[in-house]
C-alpha positions as CSV (number, residue, x, y, z in Angstrom):
1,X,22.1,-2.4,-30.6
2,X,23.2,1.1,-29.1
3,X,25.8,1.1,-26.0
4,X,24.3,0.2,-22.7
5,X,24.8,3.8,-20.3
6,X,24.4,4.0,-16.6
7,X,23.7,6.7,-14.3
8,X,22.4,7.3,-10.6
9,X,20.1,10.1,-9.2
10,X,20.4,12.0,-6.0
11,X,18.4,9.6,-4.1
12,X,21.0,6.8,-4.9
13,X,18.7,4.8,-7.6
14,X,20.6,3.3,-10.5
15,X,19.5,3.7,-14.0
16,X,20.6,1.2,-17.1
17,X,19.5,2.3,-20.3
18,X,20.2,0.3,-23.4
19,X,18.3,1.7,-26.6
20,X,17.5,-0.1,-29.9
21,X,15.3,0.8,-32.1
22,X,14.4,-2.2,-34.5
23,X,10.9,-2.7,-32.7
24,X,8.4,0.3,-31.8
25,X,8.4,-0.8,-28.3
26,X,10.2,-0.3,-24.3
27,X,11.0,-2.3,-21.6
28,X,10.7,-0.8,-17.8
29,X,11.6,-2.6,-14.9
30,X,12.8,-1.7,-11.4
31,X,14.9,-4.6,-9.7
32,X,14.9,-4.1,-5.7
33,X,17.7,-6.1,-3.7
34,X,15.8,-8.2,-1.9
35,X,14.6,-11.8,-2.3
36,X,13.6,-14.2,0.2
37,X,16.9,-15.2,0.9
38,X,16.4,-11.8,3.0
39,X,12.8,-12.0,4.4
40,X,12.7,-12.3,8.5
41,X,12.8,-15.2,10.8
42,X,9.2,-16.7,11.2
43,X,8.0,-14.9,8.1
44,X,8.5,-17.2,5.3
45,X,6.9,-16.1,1.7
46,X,6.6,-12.6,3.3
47,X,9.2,-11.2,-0.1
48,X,6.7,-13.2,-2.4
49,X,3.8,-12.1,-0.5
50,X,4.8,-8.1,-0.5
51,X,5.5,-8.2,-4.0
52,X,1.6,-9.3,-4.8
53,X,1.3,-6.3,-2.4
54,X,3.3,-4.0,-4.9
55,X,0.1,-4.2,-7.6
56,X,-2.2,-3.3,-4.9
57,X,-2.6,0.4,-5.7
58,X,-0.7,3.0,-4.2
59,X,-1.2,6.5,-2.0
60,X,-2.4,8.3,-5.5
61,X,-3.7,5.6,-8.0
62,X,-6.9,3.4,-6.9
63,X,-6.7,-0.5,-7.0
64,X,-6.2,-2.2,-10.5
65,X,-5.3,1.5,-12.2
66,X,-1.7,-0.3,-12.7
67,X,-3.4,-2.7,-14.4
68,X,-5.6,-0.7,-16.6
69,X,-3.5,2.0,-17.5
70,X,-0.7,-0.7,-19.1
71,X,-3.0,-2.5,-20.7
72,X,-5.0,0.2,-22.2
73,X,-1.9,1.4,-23.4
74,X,-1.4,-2.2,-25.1
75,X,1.2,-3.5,-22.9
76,X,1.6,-6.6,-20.7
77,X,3.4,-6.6,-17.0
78,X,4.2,-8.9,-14.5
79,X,6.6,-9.1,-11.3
80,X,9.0,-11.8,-9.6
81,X,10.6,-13.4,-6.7
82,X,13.8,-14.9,-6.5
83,X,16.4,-15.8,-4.4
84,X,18.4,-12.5,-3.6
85,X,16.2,-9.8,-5.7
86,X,12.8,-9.0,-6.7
87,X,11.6,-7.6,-10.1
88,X,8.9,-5.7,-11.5
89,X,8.5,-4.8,-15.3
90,X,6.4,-3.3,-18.4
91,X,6.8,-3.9,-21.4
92,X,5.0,-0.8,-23.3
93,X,4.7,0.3,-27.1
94,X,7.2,3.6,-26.9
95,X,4.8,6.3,-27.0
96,X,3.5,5.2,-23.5
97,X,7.2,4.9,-22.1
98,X,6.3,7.8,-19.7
99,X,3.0,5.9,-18.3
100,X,5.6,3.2,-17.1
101,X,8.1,5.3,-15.7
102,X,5.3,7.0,-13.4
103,X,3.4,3.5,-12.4
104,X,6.5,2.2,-11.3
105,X,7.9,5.4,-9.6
106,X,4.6,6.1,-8.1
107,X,4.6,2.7,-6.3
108,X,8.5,3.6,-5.0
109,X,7.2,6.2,-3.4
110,X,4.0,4.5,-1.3
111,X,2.4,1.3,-2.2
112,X,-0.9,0.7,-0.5
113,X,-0.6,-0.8,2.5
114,X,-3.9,-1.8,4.0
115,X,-5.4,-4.6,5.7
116,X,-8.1,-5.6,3.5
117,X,-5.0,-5.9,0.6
118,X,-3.1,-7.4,3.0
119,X,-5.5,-10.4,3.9
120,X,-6.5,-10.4,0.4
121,X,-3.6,-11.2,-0.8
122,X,-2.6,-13.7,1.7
123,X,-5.3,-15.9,0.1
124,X,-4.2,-15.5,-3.4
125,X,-0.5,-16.7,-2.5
126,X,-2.0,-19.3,-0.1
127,X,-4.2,-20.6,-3.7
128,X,-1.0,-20.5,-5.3
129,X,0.8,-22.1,-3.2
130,X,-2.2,-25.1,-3.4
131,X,-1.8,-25.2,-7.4
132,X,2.0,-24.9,-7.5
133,X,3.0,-27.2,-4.4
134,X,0.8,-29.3,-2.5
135,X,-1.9,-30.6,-5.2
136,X,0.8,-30.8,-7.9
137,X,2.9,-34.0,-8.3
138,X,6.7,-33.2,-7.8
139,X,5.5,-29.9,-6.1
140,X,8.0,-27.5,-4.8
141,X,10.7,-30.1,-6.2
142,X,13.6,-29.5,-5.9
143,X,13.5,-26.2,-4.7
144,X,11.4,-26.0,-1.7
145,X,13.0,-29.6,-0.6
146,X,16.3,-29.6,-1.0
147,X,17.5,-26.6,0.4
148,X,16.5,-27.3,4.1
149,X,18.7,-30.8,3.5
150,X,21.5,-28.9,2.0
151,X,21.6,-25.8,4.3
152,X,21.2,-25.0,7.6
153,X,20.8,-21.4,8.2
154,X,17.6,-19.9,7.8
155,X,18.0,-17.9,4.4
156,X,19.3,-20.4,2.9
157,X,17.3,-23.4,4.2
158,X,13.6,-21.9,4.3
159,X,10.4,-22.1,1.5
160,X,10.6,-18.9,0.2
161,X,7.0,-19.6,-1.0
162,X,5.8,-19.7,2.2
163,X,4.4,-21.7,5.0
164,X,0.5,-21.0,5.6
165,X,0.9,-20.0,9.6
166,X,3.8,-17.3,8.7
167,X,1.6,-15.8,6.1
168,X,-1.1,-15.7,7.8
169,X,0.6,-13.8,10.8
170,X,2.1,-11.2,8.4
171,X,0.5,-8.0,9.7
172,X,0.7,-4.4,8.2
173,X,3.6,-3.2,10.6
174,X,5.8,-6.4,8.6
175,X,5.1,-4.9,5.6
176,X,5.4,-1.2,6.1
177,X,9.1,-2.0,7.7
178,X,9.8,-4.4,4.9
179,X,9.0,-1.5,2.5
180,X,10.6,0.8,4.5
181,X,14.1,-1.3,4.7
182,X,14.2,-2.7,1.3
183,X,12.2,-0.9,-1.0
184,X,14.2,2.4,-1.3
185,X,15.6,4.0,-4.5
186,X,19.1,3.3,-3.1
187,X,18.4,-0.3,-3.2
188,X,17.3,-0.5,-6.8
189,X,18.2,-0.4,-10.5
190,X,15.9,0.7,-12.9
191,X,16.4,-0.3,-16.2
192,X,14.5,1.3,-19.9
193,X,15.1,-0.7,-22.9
194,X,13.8,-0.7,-26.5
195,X,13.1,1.9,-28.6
196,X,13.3,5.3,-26.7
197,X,15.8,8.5,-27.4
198,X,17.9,8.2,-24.2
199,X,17.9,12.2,-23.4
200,X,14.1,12.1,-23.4
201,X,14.8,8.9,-21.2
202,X,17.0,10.8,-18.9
203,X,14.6,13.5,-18.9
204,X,11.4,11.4,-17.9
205,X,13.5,9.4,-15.2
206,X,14.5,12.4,-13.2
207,X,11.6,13.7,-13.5
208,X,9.7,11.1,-11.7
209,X,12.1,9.3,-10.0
210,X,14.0,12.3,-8.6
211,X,11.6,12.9,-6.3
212,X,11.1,9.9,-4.4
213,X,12.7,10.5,-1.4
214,X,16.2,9.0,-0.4
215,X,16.4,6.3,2.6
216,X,19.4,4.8,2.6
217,X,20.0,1.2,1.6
218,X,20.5,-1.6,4.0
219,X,23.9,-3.2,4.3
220,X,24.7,-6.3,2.3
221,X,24.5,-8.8,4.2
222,X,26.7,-12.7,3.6
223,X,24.3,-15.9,3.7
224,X,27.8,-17.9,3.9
225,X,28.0,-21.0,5.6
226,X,30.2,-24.5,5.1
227,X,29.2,-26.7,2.5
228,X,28.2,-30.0,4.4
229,X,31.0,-32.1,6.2
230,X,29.6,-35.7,4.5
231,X,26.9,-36.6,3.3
232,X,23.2,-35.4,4.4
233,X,20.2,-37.2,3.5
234,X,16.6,-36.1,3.3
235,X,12.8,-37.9,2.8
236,X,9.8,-36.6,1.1
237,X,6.6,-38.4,0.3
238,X,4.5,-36.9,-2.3
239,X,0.6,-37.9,-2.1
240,X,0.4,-36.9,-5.5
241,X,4.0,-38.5,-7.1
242,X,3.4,-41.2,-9.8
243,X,7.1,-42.5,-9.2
244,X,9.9,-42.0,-6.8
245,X,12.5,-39.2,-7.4
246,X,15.4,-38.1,-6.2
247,X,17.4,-34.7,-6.2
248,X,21.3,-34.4,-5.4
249,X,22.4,-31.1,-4.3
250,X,26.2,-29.5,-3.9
251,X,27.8,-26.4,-3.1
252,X,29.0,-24.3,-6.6
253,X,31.5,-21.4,-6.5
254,X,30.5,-18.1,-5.9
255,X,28.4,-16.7,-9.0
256,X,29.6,-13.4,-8.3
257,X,33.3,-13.6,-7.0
258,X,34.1,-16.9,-9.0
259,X,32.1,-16.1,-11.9
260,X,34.6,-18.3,-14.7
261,X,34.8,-21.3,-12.1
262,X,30.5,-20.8,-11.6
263,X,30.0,-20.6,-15.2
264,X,32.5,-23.7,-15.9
265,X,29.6,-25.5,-13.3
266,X,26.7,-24.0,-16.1
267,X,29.1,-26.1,-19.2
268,X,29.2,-29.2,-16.5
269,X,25.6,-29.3,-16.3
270,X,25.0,-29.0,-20.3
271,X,27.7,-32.0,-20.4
272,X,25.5,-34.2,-18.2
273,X,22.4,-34.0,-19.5
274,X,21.3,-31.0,-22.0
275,X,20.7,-32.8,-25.2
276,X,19.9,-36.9,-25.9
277,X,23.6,-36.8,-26.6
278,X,24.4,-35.8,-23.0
279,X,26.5,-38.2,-20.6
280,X,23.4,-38.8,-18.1
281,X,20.8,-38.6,-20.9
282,X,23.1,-41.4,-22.7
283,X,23.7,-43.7,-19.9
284,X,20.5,-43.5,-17.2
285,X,18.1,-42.9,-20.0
286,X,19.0,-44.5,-23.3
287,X,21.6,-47.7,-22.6
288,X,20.2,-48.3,-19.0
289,X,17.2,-47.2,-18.4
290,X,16.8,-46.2,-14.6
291,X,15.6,-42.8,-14.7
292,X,12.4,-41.7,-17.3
293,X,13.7,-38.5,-16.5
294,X,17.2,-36.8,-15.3
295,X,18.1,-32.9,-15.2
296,X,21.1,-30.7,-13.9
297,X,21.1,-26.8,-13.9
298,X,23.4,-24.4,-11.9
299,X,20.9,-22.4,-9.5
300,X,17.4,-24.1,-8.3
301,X,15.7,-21.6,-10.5
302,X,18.1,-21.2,-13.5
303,X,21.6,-19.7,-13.1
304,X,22.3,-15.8,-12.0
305,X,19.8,-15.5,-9.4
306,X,21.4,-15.4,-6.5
307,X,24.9,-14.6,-5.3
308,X,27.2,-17.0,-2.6
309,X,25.9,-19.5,-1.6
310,X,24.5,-21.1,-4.7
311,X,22.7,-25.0,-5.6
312,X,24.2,-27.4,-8.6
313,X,21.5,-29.9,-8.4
314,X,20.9,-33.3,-10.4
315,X,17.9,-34.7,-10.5
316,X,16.0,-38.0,-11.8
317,X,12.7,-39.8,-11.6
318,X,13.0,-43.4,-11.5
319,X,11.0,-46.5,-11.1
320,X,10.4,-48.0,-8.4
321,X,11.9,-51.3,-9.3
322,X,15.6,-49.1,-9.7
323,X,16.7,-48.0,-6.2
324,X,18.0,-44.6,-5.4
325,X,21.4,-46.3,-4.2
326,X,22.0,-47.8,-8.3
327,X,20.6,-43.9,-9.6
328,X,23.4,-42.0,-7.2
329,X,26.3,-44.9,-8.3
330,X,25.6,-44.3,-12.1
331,X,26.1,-40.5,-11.4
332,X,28.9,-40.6,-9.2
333,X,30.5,-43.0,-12.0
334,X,29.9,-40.5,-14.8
335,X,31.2,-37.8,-12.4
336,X,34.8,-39.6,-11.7
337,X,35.1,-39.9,-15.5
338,X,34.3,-36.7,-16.5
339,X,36.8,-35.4,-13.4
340,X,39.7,-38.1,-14.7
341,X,39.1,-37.5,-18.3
342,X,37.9,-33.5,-19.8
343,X,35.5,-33.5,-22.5
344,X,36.8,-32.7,-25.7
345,X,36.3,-29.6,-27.7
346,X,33.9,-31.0,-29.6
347,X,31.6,-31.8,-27.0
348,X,32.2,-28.2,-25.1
349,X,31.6,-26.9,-28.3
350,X,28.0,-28.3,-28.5
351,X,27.1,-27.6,-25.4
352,X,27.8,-23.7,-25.6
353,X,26.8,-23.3,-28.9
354,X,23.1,-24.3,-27.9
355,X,23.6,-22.2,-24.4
356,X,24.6,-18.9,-26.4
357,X,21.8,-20.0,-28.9
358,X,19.3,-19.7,-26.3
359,X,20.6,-17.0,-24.7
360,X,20.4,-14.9,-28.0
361,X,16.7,-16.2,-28.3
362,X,15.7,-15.1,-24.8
363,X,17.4,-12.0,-25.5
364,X,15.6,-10.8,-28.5
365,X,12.7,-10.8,-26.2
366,X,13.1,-7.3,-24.9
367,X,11.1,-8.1,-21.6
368,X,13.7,-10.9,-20.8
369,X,16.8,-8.4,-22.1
370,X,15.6,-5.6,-19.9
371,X,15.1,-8.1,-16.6
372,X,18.3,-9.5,-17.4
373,X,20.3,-5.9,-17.8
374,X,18.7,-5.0,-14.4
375,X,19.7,-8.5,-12.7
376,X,23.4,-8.0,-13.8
377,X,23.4,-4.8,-13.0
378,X,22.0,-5.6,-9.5
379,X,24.2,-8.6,-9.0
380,X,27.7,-7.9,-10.7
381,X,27.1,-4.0,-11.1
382,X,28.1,-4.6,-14.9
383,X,24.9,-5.0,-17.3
384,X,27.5,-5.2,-20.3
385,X,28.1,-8.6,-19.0
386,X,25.0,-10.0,-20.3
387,X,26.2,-10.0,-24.0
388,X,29.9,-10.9,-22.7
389,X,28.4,-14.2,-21.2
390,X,28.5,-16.4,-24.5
391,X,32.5,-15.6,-24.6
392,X,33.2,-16.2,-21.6
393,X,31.2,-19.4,-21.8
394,X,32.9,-20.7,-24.7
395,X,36.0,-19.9,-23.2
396,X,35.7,-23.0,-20.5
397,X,38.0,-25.5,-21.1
398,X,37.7,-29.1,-20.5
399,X,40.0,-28.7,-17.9
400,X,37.7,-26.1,-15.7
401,X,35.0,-28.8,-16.7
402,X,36.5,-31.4,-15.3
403,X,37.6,-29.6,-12.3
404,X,33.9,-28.5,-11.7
405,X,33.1,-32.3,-11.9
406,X,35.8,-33.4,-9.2
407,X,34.6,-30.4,-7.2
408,X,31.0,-32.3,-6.8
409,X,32.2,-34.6,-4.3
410,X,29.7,-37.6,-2.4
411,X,30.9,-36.5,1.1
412,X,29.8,-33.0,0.6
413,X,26.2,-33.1,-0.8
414,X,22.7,-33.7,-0.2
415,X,20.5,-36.3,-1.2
416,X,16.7,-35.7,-1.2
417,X,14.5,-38.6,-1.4
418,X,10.9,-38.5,-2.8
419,X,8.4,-41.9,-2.7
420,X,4.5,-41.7,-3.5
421,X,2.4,-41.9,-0.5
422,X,1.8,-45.4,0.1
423,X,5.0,-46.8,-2.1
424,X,4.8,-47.2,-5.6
425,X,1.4,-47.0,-7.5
């Protein structure tokens, strides 16, 4: 694969391009640097809901055109929410690299903001929100729940889904100051992967890009607050839940500042329970049993979404006949030992070794290459780091493992609970 190059137009919008031409096809995608970690008080879902608003047409294409004209070429599209950015992309056989540059450039410039899209699209989240959350068992668990327990600022705390009343209020002067604040060129990275001739690429950008007009970007703004001062508990009942569950959430290190301490958290959570030979998978599934199910990851949606402040959250369903209290001992016991005694090289080994794996799978998906190139580029202003990140990985010791382990302490975490409506069934 060719060397990943950078550049940034007049109007302050960064550009990541990162040819290779094994496959005859290109990536597009345009990251903007906001995520619902930065919608407005009293307007929950509103990042979610205005990027539904983003395929709405703009000032110069009709309704569905965005649509039509990708897959007409033969491509596919999509677009995404997450916690501190939001990401739109094509992927495109090469020839119609050009199409996907102007779609995406024409809806920088002026989306279509009108009311009928505007109520019309507040349905289609609110029917999302009904299949994903509230008629699904374990909806919106853990990340709708356990942030409010954890946190207790708005960002960090709030459903960035969406509550129903909030969307509903949304009205079109939300949106066009939304757009206007976030949705300039100088707060996003665009990002052309694949099989493209990066001087044509260069070409093409400038060409519609450089016109969209420059507004500057908003200031950065920290989500910071203290980690809890003991521990905080939380209650859920699910009307749809087969079994209870539970999800424990601490404080990591910052992603971007701490990045070798944050990705030390990523090797802790393969050590407890990626893999049946896993310490959690081991003892709560297989010697045990008290959980049917157990889980740890480093950010609610998957690591390197978000910067400070960031979730490592464990989570198990149980029966009911096991109580939460015997569930929390086991992995507070599994914790201490993995703090008082680092896993061998051997077991980091494993665990990395099917991390990397994966990551080299994802990335010979070009869409998921040319997200991720715009995400690190966003987040750590370094897309290069992407194909460092199996290095540095392997490069945690048992030491920084165990350190990570000590780190998750139970007088500094929350503890969401989740029973079926009406007890066990």
């Amino acid at each position: 694969m060719a060397e990943t190059s950078r550049f940034t137009l007049h109007n302050g919008l960064r550009v990541v391009l990162a040819p290779d031409p094994t496959a005859p096809v290109v990536g597009v995608a345009v990251h903007y640097d906001v995520g619902f970690r930065s919608e407005p008080e009293g307007r929950t879902g509103f990042a979610h809901l205005f990027e539904h608003l983003m395929f709405q047409g703009s000032e110069s294409l009709e309704k569905l055109a965005h649509f039509k004209i990708v897959q007409s070429s033969g491509g596919t599209f999509n677009g995404s929410t997450h916690p501190d950015y939001t990401d739109y992309y094509e992927v495109l056989p090469s020839a119609a690299l050009e199409r996907a540059l102007f779609l995406e450039a024409d809806r920088m410039r002026a989306p279509k903001l009108t009311r009928e899209n505007l109520a019309n699209q507040i349905d289609v989240v609110k029917e999302e929100i009904r299949l994903n959350v509230l008629n699904r068992p374990y909806g919106g668990f853990p990340w709708i729940l356990l942030p409010p327990v954890l946190y207790s600022t708005f960002p960090n705390a709030h459903n960035g889904y969406g509550d129903f009343t909030d969307l509903e209020q949304a009205s079109l002067d939300d949106c066009a100051a939304f757009f206007d604040t976030y949705y300039s060129p100088a707060n996003a990275v665009l990002t052309v992967a694949g099989d493209f001739e990066p001087d044509r690429a260069r070409e093409l950008i400038e060409k519609h890009f450089g016109d969209v007009p420059h507004r500057p970007a908003p200031p950065k703004r920290s989500f910071a607050e203290p980690p809890p001062a003991g521990e905080v508990r939380g209650q859920h009942t699910d009307p749809h839940a087969p079994l209870p569950a539970l999800a424990v959430g601490y404080r990591m290190p910052d992603p971007v500042g701490e990045l070798d301490a944050y990705l030390a958290n990523l090797v802790l959570a393969g050590v407890l329970t990626d893999g049946d030979g896993s310490r959690l998978q081991q003892r709560l599934v297989h010697r045990e049993p008290l959980v049917t199910d157990i889980g740890a990851g480093a950010g609610l949606f998957g690591p390197f979404e978000a910067r400070d402040p960031d979730t490592f959250s464990i989570t198990a369903i149980h029966s009911p006949d096991v109580s939460a209290e015997r569930v929390l001992a086991a992995v507070d016991e599994e914790l201490e030992k993995l703090a008082a005694t680092p896993p061998d090289a051997q077991e980091l080994a494993k665990v990395t070794a099917r991390w990397s794996a994966s990551l080299h799978a994802e990335h010979d998906r070009l869409m998921s290459r040319t997200l991720s190139l715009g995400a690190f580029e966003l987040l750590y202003g370094d897309p290069s780091l992407v194909s460092r990140l199996p290095d540095r990985m392997a490069a945690v010791t048992g030491e920084d493992v165990a350190a990570a382990a000590k780190a998750l302490r139970p007088d500094s975490r929350a503890v969401l609970l989740v029973e079926p409506e009406g007890g066990a069934k």
